[in-house]
C-alpha positions, 0 to 999 in steps of 0.5 A: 570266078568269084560269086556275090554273096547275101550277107544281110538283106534287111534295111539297117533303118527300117530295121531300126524302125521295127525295133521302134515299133516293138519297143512301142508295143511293149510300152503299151503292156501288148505283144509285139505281134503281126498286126500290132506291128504293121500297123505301127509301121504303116502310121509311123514310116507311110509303108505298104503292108507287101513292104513291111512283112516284107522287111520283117521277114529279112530283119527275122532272117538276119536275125536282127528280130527274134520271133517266137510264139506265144500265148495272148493273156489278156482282151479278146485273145485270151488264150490264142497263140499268136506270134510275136517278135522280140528285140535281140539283146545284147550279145558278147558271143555276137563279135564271134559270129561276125565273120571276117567282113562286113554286112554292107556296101562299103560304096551304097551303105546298103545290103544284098547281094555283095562281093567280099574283098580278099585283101580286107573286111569291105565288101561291093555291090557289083554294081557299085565297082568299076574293076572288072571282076568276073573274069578273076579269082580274087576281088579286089577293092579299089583301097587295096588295088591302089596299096601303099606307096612310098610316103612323101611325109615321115610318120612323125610329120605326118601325123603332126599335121593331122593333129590339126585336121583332126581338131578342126573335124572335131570343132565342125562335127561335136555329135560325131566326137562319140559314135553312139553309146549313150543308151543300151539301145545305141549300145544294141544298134553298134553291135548289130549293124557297125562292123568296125567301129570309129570315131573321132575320139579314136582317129585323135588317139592314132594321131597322137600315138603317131600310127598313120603312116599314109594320108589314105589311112586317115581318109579311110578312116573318115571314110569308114565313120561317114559309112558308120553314120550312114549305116545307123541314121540313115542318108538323111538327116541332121546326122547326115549331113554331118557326116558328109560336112565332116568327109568334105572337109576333110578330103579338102584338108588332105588334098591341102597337106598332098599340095604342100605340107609347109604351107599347111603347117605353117597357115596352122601353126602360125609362128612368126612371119609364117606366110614368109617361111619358104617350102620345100619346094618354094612356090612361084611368085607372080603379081597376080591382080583381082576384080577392084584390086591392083597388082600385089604379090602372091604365091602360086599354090596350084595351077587349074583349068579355072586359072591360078590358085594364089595366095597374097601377101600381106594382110589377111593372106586371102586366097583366090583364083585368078586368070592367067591374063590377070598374072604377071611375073615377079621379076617385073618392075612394080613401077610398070605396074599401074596402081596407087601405092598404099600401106596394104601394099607397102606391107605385102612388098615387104613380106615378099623382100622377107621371103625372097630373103629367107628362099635365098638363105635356104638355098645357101643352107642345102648347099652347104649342107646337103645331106641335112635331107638324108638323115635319120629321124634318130641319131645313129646308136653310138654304142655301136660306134663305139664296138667298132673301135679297135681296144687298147691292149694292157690299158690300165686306165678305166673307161669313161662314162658314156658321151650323151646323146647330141642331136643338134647337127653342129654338134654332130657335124663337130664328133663326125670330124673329130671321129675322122680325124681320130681313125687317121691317127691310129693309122698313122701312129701304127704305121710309123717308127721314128729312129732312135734318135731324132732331131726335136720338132714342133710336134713332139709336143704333142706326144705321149708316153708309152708306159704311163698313159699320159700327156707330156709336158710341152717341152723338147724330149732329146732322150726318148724314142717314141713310136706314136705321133698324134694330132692337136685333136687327141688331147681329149682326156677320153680318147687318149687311151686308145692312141698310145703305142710303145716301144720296150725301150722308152725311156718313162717321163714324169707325169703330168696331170691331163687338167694341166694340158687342156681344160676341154671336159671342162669346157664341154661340160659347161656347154653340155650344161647350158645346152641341157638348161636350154633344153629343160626351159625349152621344154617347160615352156612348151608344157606351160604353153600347152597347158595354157592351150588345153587350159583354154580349150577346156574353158572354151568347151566349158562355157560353150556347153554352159551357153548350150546348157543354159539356152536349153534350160531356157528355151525350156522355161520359155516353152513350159511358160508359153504352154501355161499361158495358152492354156490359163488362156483357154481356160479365161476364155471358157470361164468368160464366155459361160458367164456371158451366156449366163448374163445373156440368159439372165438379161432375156429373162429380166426383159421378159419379165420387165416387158409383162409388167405396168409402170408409173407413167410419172415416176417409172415406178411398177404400177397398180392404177390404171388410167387409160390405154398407155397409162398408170400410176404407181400412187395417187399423188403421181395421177394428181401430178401427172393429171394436171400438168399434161394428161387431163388434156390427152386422156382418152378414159370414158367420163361417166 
């Protein structure tokens, strides 16, 4: 019976907050110790003190912290031996001590008590799995219960299509290119908390060394950096989300390869008229008609429970799903069909007339060729070929070089009827003797002579008794030495040259040529193309990093300035209003001293003469002034 296991207890967060906390601690020129600990955790992760000595306690355990005792140097501890706990550094002899699986739940992404899987490095909590377990010996995870089976895709195929899965994973997730390693301490948190190590740098270099062999491998894979991610940033966060934008993106790519693979490669790949390019198998075509729309042509891509997924013709190959009384057949008249003709329509119908065109052709095509579908990624060996034909004894001629390699299947198809056509004639040549002497016929032509290895001139032979008869097909210069059989009594003819017969080697090396011409631009243009791609990526990429960079740079400058501007602010505020409490301060003090003193009743002037209750002057002559005009009569001074 298999039991659970403790592989780690602690929590890869929490612990990754403890290395915080320490790291903090030592910044400030302290030991680590118990108390300085707990109260940074309590400030900073909102914990109860039960819960952090708790973690601390499994993190020392896991030996993801170090404790150890010391010595107090300095404050009110001077000499007390205290505990204090260290961040382990990082350790080349950690890999070893490993183990041969992993610390976390694969499903959760948490630790504790966990079923370790027989067939790989995950591991289950028992109430993350369905399969029942107690009753086995071995565990079995769901990804090694579902094994491998037979892929519908070749490798070279396959891999071909998640070359753009995986470039469309890269452009939505840029933080996930690289997992970690920008600083020891992400150095540190990979080594103690990934067991195995991904990211989509590595599945694009699997993808282009053609390693995955099975859709699941690739979802593994992704599977395994969302856990990675989960593992080292938490369930929550920006971090997160990625990781479960990236996961969801690529199930849906997968599930779309799994639907069908041409359709995939071609709306990715986009060659011309690619929406017309039948698939393997074709899909159906209906009229399908959407809210707002008429009726247009479209493929079927899947059948659901919410209607029919469809895609359009013409346009921008939309794709929705629409209800089955929404859908009509293709063999019915467009005419039946209500809906005002326009150019939109009038392209979808001519894509649809191309397409039915191209399905008729392709299905001429495997009918005449049916075992195209059979053959091999590679060539067979024509060395091998070649071991299997019978030698030529006492041949003096020397064998030409070897053929090249011809993977077009016309070509093929033309050495595999020559090759045919060749092993019928060696059976027939050892097979027959003619008399000694025979009647000319249009045949003996073709013949060869037996002591010299060499093609006759076409003309009548009345005196030679020969034993090989051959077809029109032998009179290739490389082949000739293989059908020559004699009898001791041929009679030897002059020779003639094999560039006086046929110029075939000349013919064929011309064709050889072009084919190797095409096939040299062929392959220059693909390089200019793709460096022209990789050019422009690098270029994109270039200046989507120079935006960032320079927005950064910006949203940098924007915030020092607006800092300054708060703070020169603060200051002109402080600086006025100490000067208006000091204006304040000085105009009570001149109103208090104005209010205490005499002034002239004429001219506002201070005072030094005194007249009467509410009257002064300044000088004699403004009493004068004052007393004629308008005083003499109001004033209220005692005449003696």
């Amino acid at each position: 019976m298999v039991r659970p296991i403790k592989r780690r207890q602690a929590e890869p967060v929490i612990a990754q907050k403890l290395w915080s906390s320490i790291r903090y601690i030592r910044a400030q020129k302290q030991i680590p110790n118990n108390e300085r600990v707990h109260r940074y955790m309590m400030r900073e992760c909102d914990m109860t003190d039960d819960e952090i000595e708790t973690q601390l306690q499994f993190a020392v355990t896991d030996e993801l912290v170090s404790a150890y005792m010391t010595v107090g140097f300095k404050g009110a501890r001077v000499g007390v031996e205290q505990e204090g706990y260290r961040i382990p550094d990082l350790d080349t002899d950690f890999l070893q001590e490993k183990g041969s699986h992993d610390w976390y739940c694969f499903d959760c992404h948490s630790p504790g008590e966990v079923l370790e899987c027989s067939g790989c490095w995950r591991v289950y909590h028992p109430q993350c799995i369905e399969e029942p377990w107690t009753t086995t010996t071995d565990f079995l995870c769901t990804i090694c219960l579902s094994g491998k089976k037979k892929p519908r895709i070749k490798r070279k195929e396959l891999n071909k299509l998640l070359r753009y899965t995986v470039a469309r994973l890269k452009d939505k997730t840029r933080e996930l290119h690289r997992f970690g390693g920008v600083s020891e301490n992400d150095d540190l948190m990979i080594q103690r908390f990934v067991f195995k190590y991904i990211d989509l740098n590595e599945m694009e270099a699997k993808v282009g060394a053609s390693e995955y062999c099975y859709l699941g491998e690739f979802f593994n894979d992704a599977r395994l950096l969302l856990h990675n991610t989960f593992i080292c940033y938490g369930d929550a966060g920006a971090m997160a989300d990625l990781a479960k934008i990236m996961i969801r993106d690529c199930k849906y790519d997968l599930d779309e390869i799994q639907q069908c693979k041409d359709c995939y490669y071609n709306s990715n790949a986009k060659p011309k008229d690619w929406f017309c390019q039948p698939c393997d198998p074709p899909h159906e075509l209906v009229y399908a008609k959407q809210k707002g729309f008429t009726f247009w042509p479209a493929k079927v891509i899947k059948v659901t429970q919410e209607g029919y997924d469809v895609r359009f013709f013409g346009g921008w190959h939309q794709r929705a799903i629409i209800a089955e009384s929404n859908i009509r057949p293709i063999t019915l008249n467009v005419k039946q069909l209500s809906g005002k003709r326009t150019a939109g329509s009038a392209r979808a119908t001519e894509e649809l007339h191309l397409h039915q065109e191209l399905l008729v052709r392709a299905a001429k095509r495997r009918d005449k060729e049916p075992e195209a579908d059979e053959e091999p990624e590679q060539a067979p060996c024509e060395e091998k070929m070649e071991q299997e034909q019978a030698p030529v004894p006492e041949s003096p001629v020397v064998p030409p070089p070897p053929e090249p390699r011809i993977r077009h299947k016309k070509f093929r198809k033309r050495q595999k009827l020559e090759e045919k056509e060749e092993n019928g004639a060696e059976v027939i040549s050892s097979s027959i003797l003619l008399p000694e002497k025979s009647t000319p016929t249009p045949e003996d032509t073709n013949m060869v002579t037996s002591s010299q290895d060499n093609i006759l001139s076409p003309r009548i032979i009345s005196t030679t008794d020969t034993g090989v008869q051959t077809s029109r097909k032998l009179l290739h210069g490389r082949h000739l030495h293989k059908f020559c059989q004699t009898d001791t009594i041929a009679t030897p003819l002059p020779a003639t040259p094999v560039s006086a017969a046929c110029d075939c080697d000349t013919k064929y090396t011309k064709i050889f040529g072009d084919f190797k011409e095409r096939l040299a631009n062929d392959h220059r243009k693909d390089k200019e193309r793709t460096l022209k791609d990789l050019e422009d990526r690098l270029r994109k990429d270039f200046e989507e990093d120079k935006q960032a960079a320079v927005g950064r740079a910006v949203a940098n400058v924007q915030r020092e300035t607006e800092r300054v501007r708060r703070q020169t602010e603060e200051r002109c505020r402080e600086q006025y209003m100490e000067e208006m409490r000091k204006l304040s301060a000085k105009h009570k003090a001149d109103i208090s001293a104005a209010k205490k003193k005499q002034w002239c009743y004429n001219c506002e002037e201070e005072a030094m003469y005194h007249c009467c209750w509410n009257t002064s002057y300044c000088s004699i002559k403004c009493q004068q002034e004052h007393w004629h005009r308008e005083h003499k009569r109001m004033c209220r001074r005692k005449r003696t």
